[in-house]
N, C-alpha and C positions, 0 to 999 in steps of 0.2 A: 504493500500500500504506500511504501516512503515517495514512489514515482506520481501516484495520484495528487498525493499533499503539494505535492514540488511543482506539480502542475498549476494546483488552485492557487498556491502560491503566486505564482506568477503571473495569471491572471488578472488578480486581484492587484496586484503590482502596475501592471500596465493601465489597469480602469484607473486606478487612485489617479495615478499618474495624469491619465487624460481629464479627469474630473475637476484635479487641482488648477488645471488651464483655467477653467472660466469662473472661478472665484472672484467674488466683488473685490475691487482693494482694498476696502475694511477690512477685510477677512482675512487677507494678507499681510496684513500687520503697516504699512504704509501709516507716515508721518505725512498730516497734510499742511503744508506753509498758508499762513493766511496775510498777503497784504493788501492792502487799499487799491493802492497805486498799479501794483503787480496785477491785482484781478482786473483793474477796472482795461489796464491793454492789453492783456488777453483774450475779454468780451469782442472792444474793436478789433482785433484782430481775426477773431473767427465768425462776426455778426456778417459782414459781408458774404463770406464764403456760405454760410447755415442759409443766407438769404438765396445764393445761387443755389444752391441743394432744394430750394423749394418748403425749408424748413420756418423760415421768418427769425428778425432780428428777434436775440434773447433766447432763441429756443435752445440754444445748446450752451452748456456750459462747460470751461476748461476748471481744470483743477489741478493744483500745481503740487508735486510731493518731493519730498526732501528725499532725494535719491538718485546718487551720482554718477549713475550708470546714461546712456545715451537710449531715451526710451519714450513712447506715448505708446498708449493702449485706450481702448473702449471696454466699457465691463458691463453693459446694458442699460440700458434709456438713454437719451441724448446730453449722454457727460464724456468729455473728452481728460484723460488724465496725462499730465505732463509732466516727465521728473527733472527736475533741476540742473541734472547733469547734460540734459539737453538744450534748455537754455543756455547753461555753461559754453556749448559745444559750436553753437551756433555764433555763425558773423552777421545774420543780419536778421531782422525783421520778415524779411521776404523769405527764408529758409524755415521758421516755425509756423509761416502762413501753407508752406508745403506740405510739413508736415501736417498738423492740423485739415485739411485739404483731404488728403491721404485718409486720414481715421472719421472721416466725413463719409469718405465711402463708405467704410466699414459699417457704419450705423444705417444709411439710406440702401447697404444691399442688405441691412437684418442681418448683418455675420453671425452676432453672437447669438441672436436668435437660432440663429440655424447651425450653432458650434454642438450641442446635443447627437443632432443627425451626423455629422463629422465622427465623433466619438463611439457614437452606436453603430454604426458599418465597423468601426475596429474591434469593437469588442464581440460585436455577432463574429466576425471572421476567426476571433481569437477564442469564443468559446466553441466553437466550430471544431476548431482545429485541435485543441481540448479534448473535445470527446472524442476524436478521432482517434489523438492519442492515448485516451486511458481504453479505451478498445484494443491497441497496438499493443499496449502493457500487458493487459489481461490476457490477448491472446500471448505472449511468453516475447514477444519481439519488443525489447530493451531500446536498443540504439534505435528502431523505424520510430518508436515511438517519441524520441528524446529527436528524431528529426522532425516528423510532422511538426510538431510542437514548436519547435525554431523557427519552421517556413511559416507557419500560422500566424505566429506574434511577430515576424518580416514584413508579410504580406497586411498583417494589422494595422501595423506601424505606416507601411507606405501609403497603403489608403487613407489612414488620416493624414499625413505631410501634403500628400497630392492634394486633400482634401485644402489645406492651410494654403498652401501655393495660388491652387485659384483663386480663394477670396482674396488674397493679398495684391495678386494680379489685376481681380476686378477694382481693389481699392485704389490702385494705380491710377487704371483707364478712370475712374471717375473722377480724381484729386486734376486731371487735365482737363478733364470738362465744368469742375467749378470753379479753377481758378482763373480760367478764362472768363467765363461768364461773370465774375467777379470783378474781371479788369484787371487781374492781379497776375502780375510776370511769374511765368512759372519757373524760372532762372535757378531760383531757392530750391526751388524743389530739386534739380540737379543737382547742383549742388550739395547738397545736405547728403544726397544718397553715393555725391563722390567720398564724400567725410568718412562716412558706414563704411566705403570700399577699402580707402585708405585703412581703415581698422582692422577690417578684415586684415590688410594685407600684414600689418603689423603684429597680429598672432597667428600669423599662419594658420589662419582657416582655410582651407582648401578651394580652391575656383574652379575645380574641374567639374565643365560640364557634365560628363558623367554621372557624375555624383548629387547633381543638382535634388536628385529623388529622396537624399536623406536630411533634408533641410523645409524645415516649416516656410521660410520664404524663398522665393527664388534668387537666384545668384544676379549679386547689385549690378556686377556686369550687364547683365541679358536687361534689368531691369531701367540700369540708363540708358542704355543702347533704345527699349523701344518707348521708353518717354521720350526722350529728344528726338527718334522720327514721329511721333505724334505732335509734340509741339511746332517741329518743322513745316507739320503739313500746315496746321493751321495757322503759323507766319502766311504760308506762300500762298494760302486760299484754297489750297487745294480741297481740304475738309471744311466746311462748313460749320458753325457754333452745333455745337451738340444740340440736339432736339429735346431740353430737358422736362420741357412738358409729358413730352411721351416716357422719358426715363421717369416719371412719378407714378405712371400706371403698369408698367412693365418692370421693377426689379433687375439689379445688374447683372444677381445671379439667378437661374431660374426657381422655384422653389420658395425665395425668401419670403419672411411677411413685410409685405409693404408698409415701410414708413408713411404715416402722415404727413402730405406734403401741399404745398402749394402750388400754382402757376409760376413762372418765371419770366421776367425781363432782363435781359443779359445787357451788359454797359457795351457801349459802342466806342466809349475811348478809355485808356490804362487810367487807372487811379493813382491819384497821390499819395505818394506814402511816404513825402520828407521825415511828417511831422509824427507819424508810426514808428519809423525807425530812428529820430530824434528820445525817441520814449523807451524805445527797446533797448537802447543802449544803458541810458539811465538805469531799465529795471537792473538790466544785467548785471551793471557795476554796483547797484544794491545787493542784490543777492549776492555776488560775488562775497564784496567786503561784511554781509553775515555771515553767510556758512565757511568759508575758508577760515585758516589759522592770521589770527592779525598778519604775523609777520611774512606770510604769502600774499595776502592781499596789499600791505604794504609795499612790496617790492614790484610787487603786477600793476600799483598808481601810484608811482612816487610822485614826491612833493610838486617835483615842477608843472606836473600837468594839473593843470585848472580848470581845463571844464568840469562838468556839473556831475559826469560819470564818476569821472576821479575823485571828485572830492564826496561824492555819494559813498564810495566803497573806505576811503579814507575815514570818514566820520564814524562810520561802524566799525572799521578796525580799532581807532582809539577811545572810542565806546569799549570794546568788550575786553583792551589794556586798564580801562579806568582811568584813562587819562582823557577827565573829564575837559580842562583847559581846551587842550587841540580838538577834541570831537565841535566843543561848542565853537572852536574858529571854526573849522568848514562849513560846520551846518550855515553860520551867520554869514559866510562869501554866500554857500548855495541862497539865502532870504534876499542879500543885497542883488544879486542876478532878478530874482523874481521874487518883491515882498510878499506877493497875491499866492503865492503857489501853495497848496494844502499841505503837501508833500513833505515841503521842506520846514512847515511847520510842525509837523504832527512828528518828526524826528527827532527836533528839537524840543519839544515835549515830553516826548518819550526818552532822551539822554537828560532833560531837570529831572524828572522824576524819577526814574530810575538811578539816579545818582543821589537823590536823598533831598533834594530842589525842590519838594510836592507844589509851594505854592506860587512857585517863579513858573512851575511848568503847567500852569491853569490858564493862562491869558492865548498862548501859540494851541495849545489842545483845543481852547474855546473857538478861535479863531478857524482853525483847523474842521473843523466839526460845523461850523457854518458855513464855508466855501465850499463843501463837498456836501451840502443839505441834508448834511446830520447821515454821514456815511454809518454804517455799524460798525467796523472794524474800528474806525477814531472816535467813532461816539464810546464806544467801551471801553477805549485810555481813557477819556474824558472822566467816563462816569468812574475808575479804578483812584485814577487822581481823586477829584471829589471827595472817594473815600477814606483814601490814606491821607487826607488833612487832618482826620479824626473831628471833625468841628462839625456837631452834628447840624446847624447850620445850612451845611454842604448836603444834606443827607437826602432833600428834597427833588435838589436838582441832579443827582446822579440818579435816583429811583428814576425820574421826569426821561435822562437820558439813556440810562438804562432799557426801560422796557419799549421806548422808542426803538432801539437796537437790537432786542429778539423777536419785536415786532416785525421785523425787515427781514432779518436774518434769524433763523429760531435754530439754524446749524452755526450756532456760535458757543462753544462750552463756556469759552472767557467769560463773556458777557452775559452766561445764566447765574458763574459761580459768583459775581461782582451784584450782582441782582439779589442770591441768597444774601447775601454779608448784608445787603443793605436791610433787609427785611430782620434777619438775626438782630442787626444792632438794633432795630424800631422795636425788639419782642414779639414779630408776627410771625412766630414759628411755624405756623400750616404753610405760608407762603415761600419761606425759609427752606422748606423740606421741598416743596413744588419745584422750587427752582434747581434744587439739587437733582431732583429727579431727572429733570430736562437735560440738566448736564453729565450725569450718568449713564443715560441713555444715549448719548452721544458718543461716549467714552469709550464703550463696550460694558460697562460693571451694569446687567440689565438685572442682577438680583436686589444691588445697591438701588434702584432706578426703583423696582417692583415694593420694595421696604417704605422707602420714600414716599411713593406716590400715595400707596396706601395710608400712612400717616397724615400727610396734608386732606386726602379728601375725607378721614374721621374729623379734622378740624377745619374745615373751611363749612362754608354754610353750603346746605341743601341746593343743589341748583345753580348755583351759582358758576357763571362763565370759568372760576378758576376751576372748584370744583369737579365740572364736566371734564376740563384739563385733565386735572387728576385722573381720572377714570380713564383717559384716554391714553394718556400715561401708560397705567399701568396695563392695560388691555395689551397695547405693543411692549411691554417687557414682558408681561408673560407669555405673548408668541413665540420673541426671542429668544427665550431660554426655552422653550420646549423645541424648537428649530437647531439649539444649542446640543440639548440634548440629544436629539435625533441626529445629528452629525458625531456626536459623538457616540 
């Protein structure tokens, strides 16, 4: 019987295997970055493009994770997830509107919708092959049976790749047909998959056509070779603007479930993107000087360079030295360039306070928090500051600012836990526990979340809008954890 076990074994190894692919990125453990500034050009960034897709501005949202690998993925519904390391990676603005582009298809051919049937042709093939070989076993042939088993989980294997191949293929052909119709050079998009190639080549991943069959994407070679003759044709006129009205009732791949889509008006002249990639630069040199080690991001903007990038990543370098002085000279050049900029106030806010500054850094937060019409991400430094003046005073207007900000955004933990503290210090404990809920549930701790929620709604009043909250609350944390359970 040791050959049957060794079989299921393996089985079960290959499904896990395939099933782990289409995990949410919560589930994956993923660190999500939250900035103001950062989200707000990566909306403009993909609004245009979601619009060519036939999806409408706003319908799609990017989401950025702290993860330094060179990556975007789609994980179901119209969210686009970007790691950091891709921003890092990229030279321009016009190179993450490709990518993005790219994971556009993905969502309007239903990939992941149809990632299930990908996985279920392997594993029918693989328990196939299975039983054929504990039949081989039983009848007394060892080795036929320890071959079947090999060619089964081969032949598994290549049916799902093949399967990955074409969607990626289709996501290709479509990232060329919105970024035209967008008005947006598809140059980036080149580009960025010359970047991949180079990497490849740098560890010796293998380019042999040949071989193509054992890789979930196709080889970047073959893949710029046939975007640039697509982009070529439709330089020359030869191809026509894609017909995207028709691509919203026909699917790229056949099969898919059709996205919800719109009509479409394609731009007849290139779009401007000075002032995009005037932005993109900035983000980059933000993120950069957070997540790097000061003294790399240091040496990657040194002092001489003055624009706004440099001194962006510069200020969070000696932000997170504690060398409060120099942080607050860059921030104060980046206010004298642009006093009006939300940006460059809401940094400087966030290096007072954070540095022990609570009520010098109320005036730029407050500031900050009106020229962006009470963003959530600066509303809830605002309302954090507020709090840690201790002056209950304050206690009013951070509650005021506060629930304005999960009102907007209710996927904010910051801004539920700054919400609890406010309601703690008042002694409205049911409200207290509410918000903690909110922010546990968020968190992943859905028993924390279930405890919680249950306590605020024995104490809040019957009926009551927070109440119902509660209830609601806790109804999705006890999904979650029987959802929890049942995976485990």
């Amino acid at each position: 019987m040791a050959p049957c076990n060794t079989f299921i074994a393996r089985l079960l190894a290959l499904v896990a295997a395939l099933s782990l692919c289409a995990q949410p990125a919560a589930a994956q453990g993923f660190s999500v970055l939250r900035d103001a500034e950062t989200e707000a050009l990566l909306q403009d960034m993909v609004d245009p493009l979601a619009e060519a897709a036939g999806l409408g501005e706003g319908a799609v949202d990017v989401v950025l994770l702290n993860d330094n690998s060179i990556n975007a993925f789609v994980a179901g519904g119209q969210r686009i997830y970007v790691h950091s390391g891709l921003i890092n990676a990229a030279d321009s603005a016009n190179e993450v509107q490709g990518v993005l582009a790219h994971e556009l298809g993905h969502i309007t051919g239903g990939h992941i919708n149809r990632f299930s049937e990908g996985a279920g042709n392997a594993s029918r093939i693989t328990l196939l092959s299975t039983l054929l070989a504990v039949g081989a076993a039983l009848a007394g042939g060892g080795e036929a049976a320890m071959g079947v088993l090999a060619a089964g989980q081969q032949a598994a294997m290549g049916s799902f790749l093949a399967f990955s191949r074409t969607q990626e293929a289709s996501a290709d052909a479509a990232s060329v047909d919105y970024l035209q119709c967008a008005g947006i050079d598809g140059a980036g998009l080149i580009s960025f998959f010359r970047k991949l190639q180079n990497y490849e080549f740098r560890r010796n991943i293998s380019q042999d056509q040949e071989r193509e069959y054992s890789r979930t994407h196709p080889l970047s070679g073959n893949r710029i070779a046939r975007l640039e003759d697509e982009l070529a044709q439709r330089e020359r006129g030869d191809r026509p603007p894609a017909d995207l009205t028709a691509a919203i009732e026909e699917p790229a791949v056949p099969g898919a479930e059709v996205v919800e889509r719109m009509p479409v008006d394609c731009r007849t002249t290139p779009r401007d993107t000075a002032d995009l990639e005037e932005r993109f630069q900035r983000a980059k040199a933000k993120l950069y000087g957070y997540l790097a080690p000061p003294e790399r991001a240091l040496n990657a903007y040194p002092e001489y360079m003055t624009g706004a990038p440099a001194r962006y990543a510069r200020a969070y370098a000696y932000h997170e030295q504690a060398r409060v002085d120099k942080a607050l000279e860059e921030v104060n050049a980046l206010i004298a360039m642009d006093p009006d900029d939300p940006y460059f106030l809401e940094l400087k806010g966030q290096i007072l306070l954070e540095s022990g500054h609570v009520n010098e850094a109320l005036p730029p937060l407050r500031e900050a928090t009106r020229l962006t019409g009470s963003n959530p991400l600066i509303a809830s430094i605002l309302g954090h500051a507020l709090i840690a003046t201790e002056d209950s005073d304050n206690f009013d207007e951070a509650e005021q600012v506060l629930r304005s900000a999960v009102g907007r955004d209710r996927e904010n933990p910051f801004a539920w836990y700054q919400l609890g503290v406010v309601y703690g210090q008042r002694g409205d404990i049911p409200r207290a526990r509410l918000a903690s809920a909110e922010q546990q549930i968020m968190q992943g701790n859905f028993q924390g979340a279930l405890v919680n929620a249950q306590a605020a709604e024995n104490g809040l009043e019957t009926g009551s809008p927070d109440w119902i909250r509660a209830q609601d609350v806790a109804l999705q944390a006890r999904g979650l954890l029987e959802r929890q359970r049942d995976r485990n």
